[in-house]
Each structure stands twice: as structure tokens, then as C-alpha cells.
C-alpha positions, 0 to 999 in steps of 0.5 A: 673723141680721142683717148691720150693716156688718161686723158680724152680729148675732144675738139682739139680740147681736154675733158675733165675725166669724173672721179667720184665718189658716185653714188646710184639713185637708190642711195641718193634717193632711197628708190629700190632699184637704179634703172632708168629703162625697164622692161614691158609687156611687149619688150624684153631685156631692153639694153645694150645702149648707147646715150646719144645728144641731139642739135637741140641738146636733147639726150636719147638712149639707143638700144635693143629690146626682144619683142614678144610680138615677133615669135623666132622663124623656126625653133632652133633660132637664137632669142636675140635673133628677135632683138629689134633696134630702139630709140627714146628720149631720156627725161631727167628727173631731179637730175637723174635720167629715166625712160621707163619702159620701150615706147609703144608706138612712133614717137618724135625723133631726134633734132638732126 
């Protein structure tokens, strides 16, 4: 993908840049938050992502999450030294994206 000015090019293609007006899930539907992962027990501050599509036209979310399973080695060690790097399928639901909370186990991958 390439960016010309206003414009981002694709394949040799122009794309349709969004205008708007947007709106989040809590106006559109009346749900008192927007997001579409969240943390869990056992992960925290999940974010950082990037939206990836598969060959088989799936969308997945790449991110990072801290997992309160793996305590720091020593005390003076950053917290996002724990950050481990995530992957899980996003499901739309009435055409809006949602995970939920960080996967709790191996899960099927990607189509590649």
C-alpha cells in the first residue's frame, strides 16, 4: 500500500479514502462502551494492535496483552517487559468487530 498525497494506492489502484460521519457502537447501538477486546483474568491492557486478513478473507487482531501468569524476573523490570504477542480471530457481530477477551488456550490460525 502506498500513500500519494490524499490518496492510498493499492495494486496499482486508488482506494476510496472514508469520510464519515462515523459513529461508535455505544451510539449506534446504545452499548455503554466501544470495544471490541477487553481485558481478563489472566490478560491485561490487551492493545497495541494491528487488523490482519487471512486467504480465506477472515479478519484477525494482532496484539499484545500483560499475562499475570508471568511475574517480572527481578523487581526493577519494566511491566510491559511481561507483554506477550497475541492473535485472535475477529467476529462481526450486526457488522461490527468484536473478540472479547484474549484467547485462553491454542486456537485455529490464520488461513496462509
Amino acid at each position: 500500500m502506498l500513500r500519494a498525497g490524499c490518496r492510498i494506492w493499492r495494486d496499482g489502484c486508488p482506494l476510496t479514502l472514508p469520510t464519515g460521519p462515523f459513529e461508535t457502537l455505544e451510539e449506534a447501538r446504545g452499548i455503554p462502551h466501544s470495544l471490541m477486546l477487553f481485558k481478563s483474568e489472566r490478560w491485561l491492557a490487551p492493545g497495541h494492535n494491528a487488523i490482519v486478513t487471512d486467504k480465506a478473507g477472515q479478519h484477525w487482531i494482532v496484539y499484545h496483552a500483560i499475562d499475570v501468569n508471568r511475574p517480572r524476573q527481578h523487581q526493577d523490570d519494566l511491566i510491559n517487559s511481561r507483554r506477550i504477542l497475541l492473535i485472535d480471530r475477529i467476529i462481526w457481530r450486526d457488522g461490527w468487530p468484536f473478540v472479547g477477551t484474549p484467547s485462553e488456550g491454542p486456537q485455529p490460525a490464520p488461513i496462509t
